[in-house]
C-alpha positions, -999 to +999 in steps of 0.1 A: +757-561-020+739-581-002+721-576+036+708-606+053+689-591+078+672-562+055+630-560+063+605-552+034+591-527+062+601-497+044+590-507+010+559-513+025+557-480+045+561-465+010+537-485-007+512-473+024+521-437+019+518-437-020+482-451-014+478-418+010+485-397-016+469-408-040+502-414-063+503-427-098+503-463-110+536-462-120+550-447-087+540-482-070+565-500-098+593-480-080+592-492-047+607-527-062+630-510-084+646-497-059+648-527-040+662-545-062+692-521-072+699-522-028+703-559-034+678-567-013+673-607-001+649-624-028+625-633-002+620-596+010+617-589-031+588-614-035+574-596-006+575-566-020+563-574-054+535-594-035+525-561-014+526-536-044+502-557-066+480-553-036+487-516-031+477-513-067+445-537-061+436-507-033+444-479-053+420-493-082+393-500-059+399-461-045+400-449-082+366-468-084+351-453-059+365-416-065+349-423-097+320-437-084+312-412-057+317-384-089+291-397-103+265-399-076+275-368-071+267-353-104+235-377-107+227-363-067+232-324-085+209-329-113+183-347-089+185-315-070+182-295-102+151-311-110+138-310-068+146-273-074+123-268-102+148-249-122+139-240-159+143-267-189+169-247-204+188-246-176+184-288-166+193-304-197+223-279-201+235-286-169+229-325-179+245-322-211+276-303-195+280-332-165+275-357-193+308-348-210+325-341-177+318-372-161+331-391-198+359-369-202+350-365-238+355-337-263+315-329-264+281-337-256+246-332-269+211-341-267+185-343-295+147-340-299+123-350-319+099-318-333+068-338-343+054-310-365+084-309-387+091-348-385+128-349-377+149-339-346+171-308-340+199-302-315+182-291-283+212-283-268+248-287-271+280-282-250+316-283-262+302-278-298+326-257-320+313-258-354+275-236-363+267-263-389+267-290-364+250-268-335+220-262-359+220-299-377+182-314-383+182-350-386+156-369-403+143-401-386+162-430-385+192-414-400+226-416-381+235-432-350+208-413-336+179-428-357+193-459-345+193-454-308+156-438-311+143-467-329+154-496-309+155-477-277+190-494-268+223-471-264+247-474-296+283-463-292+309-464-317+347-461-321+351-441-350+315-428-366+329-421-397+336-459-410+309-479-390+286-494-413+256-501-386+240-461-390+223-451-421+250-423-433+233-392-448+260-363-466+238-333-442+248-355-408+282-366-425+291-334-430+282-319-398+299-346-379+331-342-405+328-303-395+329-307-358+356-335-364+337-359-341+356-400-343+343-417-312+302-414-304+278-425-279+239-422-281+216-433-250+180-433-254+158-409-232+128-432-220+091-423-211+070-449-204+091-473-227+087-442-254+117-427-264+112-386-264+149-375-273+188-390-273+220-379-254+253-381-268+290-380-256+314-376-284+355-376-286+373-359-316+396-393-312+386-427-315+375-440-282+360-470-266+335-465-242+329-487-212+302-503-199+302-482-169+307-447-194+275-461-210+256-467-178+267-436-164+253-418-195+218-438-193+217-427-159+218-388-170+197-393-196+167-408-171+171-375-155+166-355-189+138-373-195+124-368-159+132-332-166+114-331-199+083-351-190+083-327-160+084-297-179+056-310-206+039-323-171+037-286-159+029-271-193-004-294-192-015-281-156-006-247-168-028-248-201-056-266-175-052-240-151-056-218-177-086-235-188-099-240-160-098-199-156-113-199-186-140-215-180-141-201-146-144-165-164-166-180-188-193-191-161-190-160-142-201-141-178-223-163-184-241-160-149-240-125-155-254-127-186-283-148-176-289-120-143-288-091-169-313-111-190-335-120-163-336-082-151-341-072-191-368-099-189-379-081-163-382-048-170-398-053-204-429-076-194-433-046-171-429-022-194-456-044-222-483-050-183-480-012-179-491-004-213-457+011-226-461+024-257-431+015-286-411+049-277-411+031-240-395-002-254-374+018-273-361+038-246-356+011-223-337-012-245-314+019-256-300+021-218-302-015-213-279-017-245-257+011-242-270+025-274-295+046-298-323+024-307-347+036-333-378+014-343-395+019-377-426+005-392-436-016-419-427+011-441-396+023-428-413+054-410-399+058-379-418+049-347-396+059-324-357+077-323-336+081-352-318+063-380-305+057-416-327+061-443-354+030-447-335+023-481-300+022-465-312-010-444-331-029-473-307-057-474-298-053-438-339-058-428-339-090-459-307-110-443-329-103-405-362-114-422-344-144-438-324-156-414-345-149-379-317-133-364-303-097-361-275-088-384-248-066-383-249-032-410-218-011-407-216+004-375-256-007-367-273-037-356-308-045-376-331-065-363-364-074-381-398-070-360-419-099-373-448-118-365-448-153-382-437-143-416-453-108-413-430-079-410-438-051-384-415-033-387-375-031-378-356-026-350-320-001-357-295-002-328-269+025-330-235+031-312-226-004-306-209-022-332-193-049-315-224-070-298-218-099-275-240-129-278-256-118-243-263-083-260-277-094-293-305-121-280-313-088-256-317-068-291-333-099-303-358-103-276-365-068-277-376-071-311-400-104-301-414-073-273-422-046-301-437-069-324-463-082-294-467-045-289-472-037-327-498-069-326-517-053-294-521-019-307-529-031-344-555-052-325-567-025-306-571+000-337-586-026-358-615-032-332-615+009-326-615+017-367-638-010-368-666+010-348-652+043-356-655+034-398-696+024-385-693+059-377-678+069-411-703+049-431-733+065-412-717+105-420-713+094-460-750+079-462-771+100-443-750+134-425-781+150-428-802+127-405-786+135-372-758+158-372-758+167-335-756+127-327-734+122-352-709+147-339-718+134-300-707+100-310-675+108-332-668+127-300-669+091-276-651+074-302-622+104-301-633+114-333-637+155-337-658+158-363-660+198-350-624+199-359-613+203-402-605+169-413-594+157-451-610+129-466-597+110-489-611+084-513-590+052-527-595+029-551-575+000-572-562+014-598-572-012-616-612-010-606-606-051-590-636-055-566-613-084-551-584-056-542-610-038-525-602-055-491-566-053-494-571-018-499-591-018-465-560-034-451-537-015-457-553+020-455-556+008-416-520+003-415-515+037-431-538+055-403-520+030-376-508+053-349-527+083-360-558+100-352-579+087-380-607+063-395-606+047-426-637+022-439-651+007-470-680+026-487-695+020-519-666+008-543-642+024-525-621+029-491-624+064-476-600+077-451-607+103-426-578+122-410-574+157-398-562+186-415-536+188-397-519+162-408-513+170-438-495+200-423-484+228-448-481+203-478-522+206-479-544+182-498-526+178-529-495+165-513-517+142-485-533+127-516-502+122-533-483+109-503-510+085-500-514+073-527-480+061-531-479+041-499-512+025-500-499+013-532-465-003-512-491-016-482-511-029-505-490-039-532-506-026-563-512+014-576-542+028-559-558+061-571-566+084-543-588+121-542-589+145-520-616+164-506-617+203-497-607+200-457-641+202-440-662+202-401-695+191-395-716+159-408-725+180-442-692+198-454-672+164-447-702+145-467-697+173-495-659+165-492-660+130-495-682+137-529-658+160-541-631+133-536-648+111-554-651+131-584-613+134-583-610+097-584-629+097-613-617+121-630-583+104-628-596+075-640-608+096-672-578+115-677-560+082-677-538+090-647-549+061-622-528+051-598-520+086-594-530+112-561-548+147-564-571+170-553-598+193-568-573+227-568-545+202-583-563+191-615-565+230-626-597+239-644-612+208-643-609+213-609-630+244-606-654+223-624-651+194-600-649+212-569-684+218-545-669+248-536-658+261-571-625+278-558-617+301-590-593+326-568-575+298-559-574+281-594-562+319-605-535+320-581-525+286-591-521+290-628-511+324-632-493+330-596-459+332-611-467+358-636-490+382-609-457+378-585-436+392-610-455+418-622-464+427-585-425+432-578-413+445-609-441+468-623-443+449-659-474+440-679-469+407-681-504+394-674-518+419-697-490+405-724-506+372-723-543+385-723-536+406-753-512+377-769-542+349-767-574+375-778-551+381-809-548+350-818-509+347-811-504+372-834-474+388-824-481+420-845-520+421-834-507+422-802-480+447-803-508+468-817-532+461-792-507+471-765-489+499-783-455+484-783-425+476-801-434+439-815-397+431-801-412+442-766-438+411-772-415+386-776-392+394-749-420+397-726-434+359-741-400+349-730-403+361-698-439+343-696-419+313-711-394+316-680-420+320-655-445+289-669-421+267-682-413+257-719-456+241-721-476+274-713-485+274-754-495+242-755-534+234-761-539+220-728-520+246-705-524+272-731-567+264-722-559+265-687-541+302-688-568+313-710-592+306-686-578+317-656-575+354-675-615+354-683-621+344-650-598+371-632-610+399-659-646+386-649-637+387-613-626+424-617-589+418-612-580+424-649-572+458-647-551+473-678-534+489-652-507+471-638-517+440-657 
């Protein structure tokens, strides 16, 4: 039924209130429907129909901007995510999330290239259902993704699984397959025009996305890639703060160091102006250091404090020599003490293993400060063995002359001739004239440090040195003991004899002769190279010896055998008597001693025990037989208790 006068007015009210609500598209088709079944005049219809396609211009334009202002204010969120400083982890999740909020799709993700593997991984993901997709690597180039990164343009597709544009791999197939992803979008994330990663939106449904889905998306991912240049931004002034501290640290050691060498520096030149002696250097180092230091000689004898064995640090004391440098042996530190290519002698340092550079050139420079030391006081007892061996020479050739004087000026030189000195005489072993002065060499390096005089006289080099330095070992042993390191100072055997220890001009004159004689005689008995003195050459020694010492050749030869018969009451010197003036006739002797011949031979054995498996031989057997003449002769040959 029609009514003439009907107004579109409440349509339009209608119309107006379904904008302010925000109703549906369709609700705005209703208000003409219903219009029309009133019967309403045609022109208040085309009014109508006129008014709701402007309604629904409006509510378009409002869905717009709803959608709009959504957007700014997820984009205003993650600016103030990344104004906030928040971690990575937490910005591109909170991208990624907005990302497929925004889109209204199924999932989103965002990929990163790792540049030691060369391919990208899933950074992070949000929606993501299947593990095989979450942890999908994807080489470069491969998949919608390889695309996006190498043109750096955004790529979206309707359904992933028949467009023809990727590069299809079966590893990305499948984990696109296993997530059931259709519909895919990829926008590039952009540094300087250098793409560092790609974010996807995905739907499990084909989809079209629009222009402004892909804009939108573009936008987010300029903020991922803010985030991430950010973060790799701050991990740069981190690692330069860090070495910048460093270095910081580094200067301060090193400023240290130079103040702690300085005062080293220091306190050594003082030590060298003052006069310090090597157990000074030694001692100062050791508490600059923190550690033992021992210092030993050319030789390996120790100058000062304690340490291995010389042959221990052989190799240790080679690597130092050869490479100029202190090395590390075990738990020690070896330095070698040299001067040019001559070696001094070595420095040890014990109780610190681990050595700083600082440390070492102090260990180093400590070794430069005992070789100057070892240069000034060989200097100095090469100038004072120089006058003092004038003295020497004079006291061989003419002790006679002026003993008095001569004693008055070993006295200024610090020489004692009052006091019992050894003398020993060395020669080559091989009689060279032209080893002569190495000899002379190296017997001053063998004295170095000691109290006594060595010189050149004649064909030899005689060494002066008091008694008590050879301590309880006696001649025999100081001539030995000699004889083998002159040999390793002067690198080739040297024979050496040993004088009677002497005092005065005369007896040291007499002693020197006797020396001699021992030289020669071990030249004649073939044993160059070899030490001894008169008492340790046995008879020929009594022969050899000024002082003709036959108690102390007795003692010598027969000591063991008077000993035992001393503390057990046998007859075992009278055995031996009887034994050799029979002949070594075992029954002559039993006769001659009224004994069982059984009693002989177990009393031999005894002898044999005693002397050692030789006492028959011609030599030794000479020897025993004439240390029993001259005891009997002496009036020690009792039968009594023989």
């Amino acid at each position: 039924m029609n009514h003439p006068h009907e107004s579109a007015a409440p349509a339009l009210r209608r119309l107006l209130d379904l904008l302010a609500s925000g109703a549906a598209t369709e609700d705005f088709a209703d208000v003409l429907a219903d219009a029309r079944r009133r019967g309403a005049p045609a022109a208040v219809l085309a009014e109508i129909d006129d008014a709701t396609w402007q309604a629904l211009r409006v509510h378009r334009t409002l869905r717009q901007h709803r959608r709009r202002e959504a957007e700014l204010t997820a984009l205003f969120d993650t600016a103030g995510d990344l104004a906030a400083s928040r971690d990575l982890d937490s910005v591109l999740q909170a991208i990624v999330r907005r990302a497929r909020m925004l889109l209204g799709t199924d999932i989103a993700y965002l990929t990163l290239p790792d540049e030691a593997a060369g391919d990208t991984y899933m950074r992070v993901t949000d929606g993501s259902v299947s593990a095989l997709f979450q942890t999908l690597r994807l080489s470069l180039g491969d998949g919608l993704g390889g695309l996006v990164a190498q043109t750096a343009r955004p790529y979206a597709t309707p359904d992933y699984r028949t467009d023809e544009r990727f590069h299809h791999t079966g590893t990305i197939d499948a984990g696109v397959l296993d997530e059931g992803l259709v519909a895919i979008i990829g926008v590039p994330l952009l540094i300087g025009g250098q793409v560092i990663g790609v974010l996807f939106a995905a739907d499990r449904t084909p989809r079209a996305f629009s222009p402004d889905e892909v804009a939108l998306l573009c936008s987010l991912a300029a903020h991922a890639a803010i985030a991430l240049d950010t973060a790799k931004s701050l991990a740069d002034t981190r690692a330069a703060l860090a070495e910048l501290n460093a270095a910081n640290e580094l200067v301060r050691a090193h400023s240290a160091a130079v103040q702690r060498a300085e005062q080293a520096h220091d306190r050594l030149t003082d030590l060298v102006l003052r006069g310090a002696e090597v157990p000074d250097v030694a001692a100062a180092v050791a508490v600059l250091l923190g550690g033992e230091i021992a210092v030993l000689d050319a030789e390996g004898e120790p100058l000062a404090g304690r340490s291995a064995p010389a042959a221990e640090l052989t190799e240790a004391v080679a690597a130092s020599r050869a490479e100029g440098r202190s090395v590390r042996h075990g738990e020690q530190w070896v330095c070698a003490v040299l001067a040019g290519h001559d070696a001094l002698g070595t420095l040890v340092l014990r109780g610190r293993p681990d050595l700083d550079d600082a440390d070492r050139r102090l260990f180093e420079r400590a070794s430069v400060v005992t070789a100057l030391l070892l240069l000034l006081r060989r200097s100095v007892a090469e100038t004072e063995n120089r006058v003092r061996g004038e003295l020497l020479t004079d006291l061989l050739t003419a002790p006679e002359r002026d003993p008095a004087g001569l004693t008055a000026r070993g006295r200024r030189l610090g020489v004692d001739l009052a006091r019992p000195h050894l003398v020993l005489v060395a020669e080559p072993a091989d009689g060279k004239d032209d080893d002569r002065g190495r000899l002379a060499g190296a017997a001053r390096r063998y004295l170095f440090g000691s109290r006594g005089v060595s010189a050149e006289h004649t064909d030899t080099v005689v060494l002066l040195t008091p008694a008590d330095t050879g301590g309880a070992h006696g001649p025999e042993a100081t001539a030995r003991q000699a004889a083998e390191r002159l040999a390793r100072l002067a690198g080739f055997p040297v024979t050496v004899g040993a004088g009677r220890p002497a005092a005065g001009p005369s007896a040291l004159a007499a002693s020197y002769a006797e020396g001699l004689r021992c030289v020669r005689a071990l030249r004649v008995l073939g044993r160059a190279g070899e030490g001894a003195s008169a008492r340790s050459l046995g008879f020929l020694g009594v022969l050899l010896g000024d002082g003709h010492d036959v108690d102390g050749f007795v003692g010598a030869t027969l000591g063991p055998l008077l000993e035992y018969d001393a503390r057990r009451g046998t007859e075992l010197v009278r055995t031996l008597r009887a034994y050799f003036d029979c002949g070594g006739s075992l029954t002559r002797a039993k006769d001659e001693l009224h004994v069982h011949v059984n009693t002989v031979v177990q009393r031999l054995d005894r002898v044999e025990a005693l002397l050692g498996r030789d006492w028959n031989q011609p030599e030794r057997s000479l020897e025993l037989q004439l240390a029993l003449r001259l005891r009997l002769l002496a009036g020690s040959g009792e039968e009594s208790g023989g």
